[in-house]
N, CA, C and O atoms as a MOPAC input file, in Angstrom:
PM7 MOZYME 1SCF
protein

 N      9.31000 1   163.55000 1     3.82100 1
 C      9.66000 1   164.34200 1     4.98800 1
 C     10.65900 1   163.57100 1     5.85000 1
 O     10.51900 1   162.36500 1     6.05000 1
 N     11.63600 1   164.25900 1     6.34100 1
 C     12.54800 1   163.21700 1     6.91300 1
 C     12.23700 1   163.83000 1     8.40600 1
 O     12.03500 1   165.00300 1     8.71800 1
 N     12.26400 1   162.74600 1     9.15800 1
 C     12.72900 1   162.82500 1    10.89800 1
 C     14.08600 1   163.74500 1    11.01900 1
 O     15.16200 1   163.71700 1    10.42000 1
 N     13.31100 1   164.94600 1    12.53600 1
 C     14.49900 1   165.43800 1    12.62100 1
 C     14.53500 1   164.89500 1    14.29000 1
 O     13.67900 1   164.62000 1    15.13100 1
 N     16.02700 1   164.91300 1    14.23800 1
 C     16.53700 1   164.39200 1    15.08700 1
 C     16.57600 1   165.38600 1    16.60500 1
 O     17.01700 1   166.52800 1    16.73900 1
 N     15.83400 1   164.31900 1    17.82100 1
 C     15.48600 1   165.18800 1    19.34000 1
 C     17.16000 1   164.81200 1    20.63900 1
 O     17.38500 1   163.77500 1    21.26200 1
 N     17.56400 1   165.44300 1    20.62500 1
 C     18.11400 1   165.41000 1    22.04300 1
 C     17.89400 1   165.74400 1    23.29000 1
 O     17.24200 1   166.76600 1    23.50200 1
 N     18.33200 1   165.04600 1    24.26500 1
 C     18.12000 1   165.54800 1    25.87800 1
 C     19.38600 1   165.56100 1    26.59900 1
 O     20.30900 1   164.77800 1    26.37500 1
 N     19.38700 1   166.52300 1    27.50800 1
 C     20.70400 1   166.60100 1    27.77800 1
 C     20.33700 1   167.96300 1    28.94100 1
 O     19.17600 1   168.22000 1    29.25900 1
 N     21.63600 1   168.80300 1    29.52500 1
 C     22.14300 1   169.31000 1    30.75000 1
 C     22.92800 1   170.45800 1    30.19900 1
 O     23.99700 1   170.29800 1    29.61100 1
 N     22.29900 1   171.75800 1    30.42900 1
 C     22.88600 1   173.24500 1    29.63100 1
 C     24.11000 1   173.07100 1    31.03000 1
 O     24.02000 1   172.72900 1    32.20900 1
 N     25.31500 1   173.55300 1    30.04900 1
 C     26.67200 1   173.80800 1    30.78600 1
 C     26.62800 1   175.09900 1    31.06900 1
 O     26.54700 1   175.60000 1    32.19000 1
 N     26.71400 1   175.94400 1    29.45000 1
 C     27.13200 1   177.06000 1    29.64400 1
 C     26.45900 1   178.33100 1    28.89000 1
 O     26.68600 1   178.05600 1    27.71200 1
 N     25.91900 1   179.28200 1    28.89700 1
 C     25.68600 1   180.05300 1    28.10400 1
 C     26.64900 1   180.72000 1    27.56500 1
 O     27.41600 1   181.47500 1    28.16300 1
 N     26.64500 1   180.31400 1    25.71200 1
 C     27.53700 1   180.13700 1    25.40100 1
 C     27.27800 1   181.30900 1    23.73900 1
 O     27.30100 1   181.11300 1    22.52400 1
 N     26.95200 1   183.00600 1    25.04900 1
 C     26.60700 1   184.55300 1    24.10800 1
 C     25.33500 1   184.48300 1    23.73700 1
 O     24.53600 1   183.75200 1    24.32200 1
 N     25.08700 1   185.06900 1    22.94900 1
 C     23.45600 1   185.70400 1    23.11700 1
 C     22.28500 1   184.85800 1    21.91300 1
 O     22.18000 1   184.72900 1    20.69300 1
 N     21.70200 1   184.51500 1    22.91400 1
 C     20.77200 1   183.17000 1    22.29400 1
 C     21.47900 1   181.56800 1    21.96900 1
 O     21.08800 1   180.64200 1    21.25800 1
 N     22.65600 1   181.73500 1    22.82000 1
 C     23.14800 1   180.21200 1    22.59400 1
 C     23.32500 1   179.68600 1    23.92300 1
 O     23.45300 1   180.30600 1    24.97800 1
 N     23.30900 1   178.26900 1    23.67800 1
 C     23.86400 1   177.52300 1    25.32500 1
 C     24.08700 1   176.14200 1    24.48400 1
 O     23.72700 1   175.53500 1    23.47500 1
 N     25.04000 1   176.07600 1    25.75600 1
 C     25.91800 1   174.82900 1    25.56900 1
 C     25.72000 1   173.62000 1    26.04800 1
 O     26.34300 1   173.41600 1    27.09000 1
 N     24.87100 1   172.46000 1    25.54200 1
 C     24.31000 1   171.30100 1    26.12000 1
 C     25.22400 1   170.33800 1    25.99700 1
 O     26.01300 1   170.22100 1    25.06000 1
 N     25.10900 1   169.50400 1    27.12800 1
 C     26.17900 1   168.22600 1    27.04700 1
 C     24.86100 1   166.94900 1    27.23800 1
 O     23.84900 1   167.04100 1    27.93200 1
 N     25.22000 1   166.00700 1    26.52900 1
 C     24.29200 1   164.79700 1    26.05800 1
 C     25.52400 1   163.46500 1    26.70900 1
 O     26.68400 1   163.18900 1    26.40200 1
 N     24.37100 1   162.80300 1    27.89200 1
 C     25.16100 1   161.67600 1    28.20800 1
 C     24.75200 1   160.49100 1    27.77800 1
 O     23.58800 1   160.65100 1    28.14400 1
 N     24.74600 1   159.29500 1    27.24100 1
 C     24.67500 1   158.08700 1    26.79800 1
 C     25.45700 1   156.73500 1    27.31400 1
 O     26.68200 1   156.85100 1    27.27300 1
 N     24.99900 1   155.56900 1    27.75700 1
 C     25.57600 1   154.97500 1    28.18100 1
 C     25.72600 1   153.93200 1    27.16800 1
 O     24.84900 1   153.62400 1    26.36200 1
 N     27.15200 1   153.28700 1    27.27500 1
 C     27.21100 1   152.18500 1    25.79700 1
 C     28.28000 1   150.96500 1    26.69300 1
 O     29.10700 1   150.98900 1    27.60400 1
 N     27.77400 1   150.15900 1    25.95500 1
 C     28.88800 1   148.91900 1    26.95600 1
 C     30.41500 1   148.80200 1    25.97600 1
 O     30.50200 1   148.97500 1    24.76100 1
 N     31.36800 1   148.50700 1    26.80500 1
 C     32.29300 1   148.44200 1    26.67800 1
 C     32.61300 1   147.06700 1    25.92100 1
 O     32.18900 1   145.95300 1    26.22600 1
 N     33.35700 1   147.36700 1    24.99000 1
 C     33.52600 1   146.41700 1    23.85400 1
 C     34.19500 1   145.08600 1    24.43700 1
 O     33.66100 1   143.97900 1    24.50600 1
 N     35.43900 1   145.43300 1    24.82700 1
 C     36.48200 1   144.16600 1    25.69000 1
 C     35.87300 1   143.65300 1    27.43800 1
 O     35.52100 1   142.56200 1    27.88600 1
 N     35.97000 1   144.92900 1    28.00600 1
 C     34.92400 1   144.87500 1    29.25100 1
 C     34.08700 1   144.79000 1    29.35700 1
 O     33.85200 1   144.46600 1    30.52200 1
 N     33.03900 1   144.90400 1    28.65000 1
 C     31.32600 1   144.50700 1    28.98100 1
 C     31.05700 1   145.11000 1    30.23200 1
 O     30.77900 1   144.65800 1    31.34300 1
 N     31.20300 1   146.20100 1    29.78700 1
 C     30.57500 1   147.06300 1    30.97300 1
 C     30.25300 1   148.59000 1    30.89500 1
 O     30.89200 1   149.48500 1    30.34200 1
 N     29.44900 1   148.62400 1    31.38100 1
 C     28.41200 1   149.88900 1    31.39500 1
 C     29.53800 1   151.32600 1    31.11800 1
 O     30.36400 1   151.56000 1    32.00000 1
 N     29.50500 1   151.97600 1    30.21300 1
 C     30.35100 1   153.44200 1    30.27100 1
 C     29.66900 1   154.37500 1    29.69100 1
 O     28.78600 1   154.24400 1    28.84400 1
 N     30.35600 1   155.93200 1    30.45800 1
 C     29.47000 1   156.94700 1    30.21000 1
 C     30.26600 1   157.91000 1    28.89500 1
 O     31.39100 1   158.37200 1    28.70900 1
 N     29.29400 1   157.89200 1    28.34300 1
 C     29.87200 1   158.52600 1    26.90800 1
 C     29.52800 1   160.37800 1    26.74400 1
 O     28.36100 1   160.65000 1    27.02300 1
 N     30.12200 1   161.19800 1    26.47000 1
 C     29.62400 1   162.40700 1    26.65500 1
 C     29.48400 1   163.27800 1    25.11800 1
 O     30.11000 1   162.80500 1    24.16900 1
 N     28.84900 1   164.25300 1    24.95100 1
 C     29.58700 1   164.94300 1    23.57100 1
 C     28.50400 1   166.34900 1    24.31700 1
 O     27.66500 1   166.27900 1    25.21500 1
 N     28.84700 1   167.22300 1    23.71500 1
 C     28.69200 1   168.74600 1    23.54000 1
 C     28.18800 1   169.47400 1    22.08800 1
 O     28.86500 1   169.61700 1    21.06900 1
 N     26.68200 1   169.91800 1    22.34000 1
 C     26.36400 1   171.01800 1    21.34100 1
 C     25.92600 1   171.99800 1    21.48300 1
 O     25.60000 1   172.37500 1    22.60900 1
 N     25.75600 1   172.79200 1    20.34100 1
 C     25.40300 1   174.49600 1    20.86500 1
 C     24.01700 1   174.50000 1    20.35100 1
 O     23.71000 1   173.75500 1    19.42100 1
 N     23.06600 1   175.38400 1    20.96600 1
 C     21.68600 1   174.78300 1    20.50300 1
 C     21.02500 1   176.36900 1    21.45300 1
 O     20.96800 1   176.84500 1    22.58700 1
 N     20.61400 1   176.67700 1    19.94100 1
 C     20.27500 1   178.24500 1    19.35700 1
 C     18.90800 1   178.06000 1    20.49400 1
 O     18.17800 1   177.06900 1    20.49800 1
 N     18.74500 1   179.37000 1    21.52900 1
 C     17.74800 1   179.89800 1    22.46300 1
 C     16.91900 1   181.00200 1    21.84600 1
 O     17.41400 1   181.99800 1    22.37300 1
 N     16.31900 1   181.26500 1    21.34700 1
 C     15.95800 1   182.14600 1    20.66600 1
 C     15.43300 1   183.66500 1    21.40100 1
 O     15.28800 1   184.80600 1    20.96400 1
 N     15.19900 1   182.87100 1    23.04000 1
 C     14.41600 1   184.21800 1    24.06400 1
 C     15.15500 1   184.13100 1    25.12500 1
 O     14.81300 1   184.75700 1    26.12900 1
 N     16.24300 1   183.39000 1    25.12800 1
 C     17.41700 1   183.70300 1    26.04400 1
 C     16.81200 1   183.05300 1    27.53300 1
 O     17.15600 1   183.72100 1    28.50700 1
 N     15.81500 1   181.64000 1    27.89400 1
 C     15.12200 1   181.24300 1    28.56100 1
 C     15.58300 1   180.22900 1    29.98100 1
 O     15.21200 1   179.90400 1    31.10900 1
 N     16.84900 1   180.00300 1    28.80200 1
 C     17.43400 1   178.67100 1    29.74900 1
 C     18.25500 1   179.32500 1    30.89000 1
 O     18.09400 1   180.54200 1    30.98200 1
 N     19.11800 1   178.74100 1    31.79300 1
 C     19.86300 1   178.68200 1    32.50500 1
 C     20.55200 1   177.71100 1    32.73600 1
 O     20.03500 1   176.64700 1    32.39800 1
 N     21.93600 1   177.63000 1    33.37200 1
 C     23.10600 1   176.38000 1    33.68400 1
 C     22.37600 1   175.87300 1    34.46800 1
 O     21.95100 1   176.40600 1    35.49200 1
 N     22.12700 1   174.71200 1    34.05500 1
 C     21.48300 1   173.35500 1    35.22100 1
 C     20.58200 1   173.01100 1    34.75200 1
 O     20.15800 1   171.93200 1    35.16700 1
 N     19.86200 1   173.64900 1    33.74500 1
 C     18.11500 1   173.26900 1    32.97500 1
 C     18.73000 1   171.62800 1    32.13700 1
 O     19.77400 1   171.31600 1    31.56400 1
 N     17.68100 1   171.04000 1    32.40500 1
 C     17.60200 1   169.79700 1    31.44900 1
 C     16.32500 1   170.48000 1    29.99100 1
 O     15.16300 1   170.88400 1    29.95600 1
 N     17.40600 1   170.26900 1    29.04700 1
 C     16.81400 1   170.60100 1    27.93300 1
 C     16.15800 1   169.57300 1    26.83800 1
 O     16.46400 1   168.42500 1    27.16000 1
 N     15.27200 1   169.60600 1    25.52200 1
 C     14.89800 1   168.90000 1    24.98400 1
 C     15.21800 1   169.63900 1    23.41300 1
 O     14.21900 1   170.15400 1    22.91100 1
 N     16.51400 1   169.73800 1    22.59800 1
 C     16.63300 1   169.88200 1    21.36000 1
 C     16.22200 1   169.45400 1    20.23200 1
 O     16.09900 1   168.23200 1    20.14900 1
 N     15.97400 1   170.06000 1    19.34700 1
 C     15.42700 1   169.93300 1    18.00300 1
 C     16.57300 1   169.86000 1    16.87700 1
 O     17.29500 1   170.84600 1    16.72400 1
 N     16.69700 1   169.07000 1    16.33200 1
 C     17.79200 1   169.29400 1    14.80500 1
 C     17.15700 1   170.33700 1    13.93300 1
 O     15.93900 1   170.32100 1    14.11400 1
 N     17.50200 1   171.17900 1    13.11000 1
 C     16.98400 1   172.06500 1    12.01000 1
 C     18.67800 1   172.42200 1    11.53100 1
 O     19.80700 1   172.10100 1    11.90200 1
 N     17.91700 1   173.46100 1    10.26500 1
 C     19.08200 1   173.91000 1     9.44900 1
 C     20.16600 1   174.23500 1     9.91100 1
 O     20.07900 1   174.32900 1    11.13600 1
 N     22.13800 1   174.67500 1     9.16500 1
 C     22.52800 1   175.15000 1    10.21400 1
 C     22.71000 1   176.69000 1    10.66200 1
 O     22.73800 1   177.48700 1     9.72400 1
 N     22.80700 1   177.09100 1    11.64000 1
 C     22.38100 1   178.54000 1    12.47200 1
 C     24.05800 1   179.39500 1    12.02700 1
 O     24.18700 1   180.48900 1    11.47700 1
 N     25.08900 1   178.50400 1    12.46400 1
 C     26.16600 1   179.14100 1    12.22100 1
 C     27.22100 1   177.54500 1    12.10800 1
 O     26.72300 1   176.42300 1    12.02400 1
 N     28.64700 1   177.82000 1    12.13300 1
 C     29.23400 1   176.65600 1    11.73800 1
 C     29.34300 1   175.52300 1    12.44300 1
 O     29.94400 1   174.50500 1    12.09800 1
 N     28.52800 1   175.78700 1    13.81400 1
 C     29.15900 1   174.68700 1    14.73600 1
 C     27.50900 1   174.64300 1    15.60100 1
 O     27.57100 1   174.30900 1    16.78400 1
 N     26.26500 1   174.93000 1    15.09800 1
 C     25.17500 1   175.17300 1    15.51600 1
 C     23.78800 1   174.46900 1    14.95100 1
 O     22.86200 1   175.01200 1    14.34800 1
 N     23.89500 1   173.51100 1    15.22000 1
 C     22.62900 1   173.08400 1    13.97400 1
 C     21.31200 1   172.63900 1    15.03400 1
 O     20.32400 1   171.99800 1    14.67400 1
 N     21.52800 1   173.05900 1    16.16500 1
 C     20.06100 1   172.45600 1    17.04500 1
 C     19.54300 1   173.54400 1    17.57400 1
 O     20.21500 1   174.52100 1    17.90400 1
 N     18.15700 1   173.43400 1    17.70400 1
 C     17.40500 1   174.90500 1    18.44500 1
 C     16.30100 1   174.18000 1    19.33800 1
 O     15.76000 1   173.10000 1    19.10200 1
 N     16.09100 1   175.06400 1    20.45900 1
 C     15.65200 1   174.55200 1    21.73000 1
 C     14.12900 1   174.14400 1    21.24500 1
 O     13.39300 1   174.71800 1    20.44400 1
 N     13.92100 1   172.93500 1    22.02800 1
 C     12.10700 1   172.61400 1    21.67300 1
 C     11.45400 1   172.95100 1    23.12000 1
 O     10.54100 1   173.76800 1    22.99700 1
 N     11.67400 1   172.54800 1    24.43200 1
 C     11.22400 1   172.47500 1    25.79500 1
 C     12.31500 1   172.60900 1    26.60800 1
 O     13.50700 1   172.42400 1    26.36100 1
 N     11.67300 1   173.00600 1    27.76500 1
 C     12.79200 1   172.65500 1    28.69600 1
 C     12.22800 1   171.86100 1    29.86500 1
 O     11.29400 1   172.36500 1    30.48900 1
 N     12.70000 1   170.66900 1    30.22700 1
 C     12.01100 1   169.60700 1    30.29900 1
 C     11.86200 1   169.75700 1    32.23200 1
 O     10.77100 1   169.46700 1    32.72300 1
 N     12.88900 1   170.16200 1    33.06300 1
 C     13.60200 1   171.00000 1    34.15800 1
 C     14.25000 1   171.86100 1    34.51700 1
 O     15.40800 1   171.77800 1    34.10600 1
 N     13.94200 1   173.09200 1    35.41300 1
 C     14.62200 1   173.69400 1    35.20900 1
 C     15.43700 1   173.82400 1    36.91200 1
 O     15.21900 1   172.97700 1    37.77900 1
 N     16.31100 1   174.95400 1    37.12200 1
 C     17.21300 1   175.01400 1    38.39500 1
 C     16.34400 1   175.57500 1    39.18500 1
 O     15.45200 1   176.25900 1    38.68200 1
 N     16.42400 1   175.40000 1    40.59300 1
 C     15.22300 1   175.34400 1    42.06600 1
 C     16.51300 1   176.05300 1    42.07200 1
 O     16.87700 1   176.66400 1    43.07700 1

């Protein structure tokens, strides 16, 4: 059984029907500078009940892929927008 892979991250955008658009931040030190930088990337990560909203901190799941640019589906939502 292999580990599937969890992300956390900050819905941008709803991005059509049952999708949203999470951005994942990571901090990594700088190779020449030695110093702290913020690294970003963007995925689409299948909603299945249309639950989230822009501003929710989410908790993704890796699984099969959904469509060509889609391979994560929502596990929790860890916060959501007040």
């Amino acid at each position: 059984m292999t580990h599937k892979r969890e992300i956390q991250g900050k819905v941008v955008t709803i991005a059509g029907d049952k999708t949203v658009s999470m951005v994942v931040e990571r901090r990594v030190m700088h190779p020449r500078y030695h110093k702290v930088v913020k690294r970003f990337k963007k995925y689409l990560v299948h909603d299945e009940r249309n639950e989230v909203k822009v501003g929710d901190e989410i908790i993704a799941i890796e699984c099969r892929p959904l469509s060509k640019t889609k391979s994560f589906r929502l596990k929790t939502v860890v916060s959501g927008v007040n």
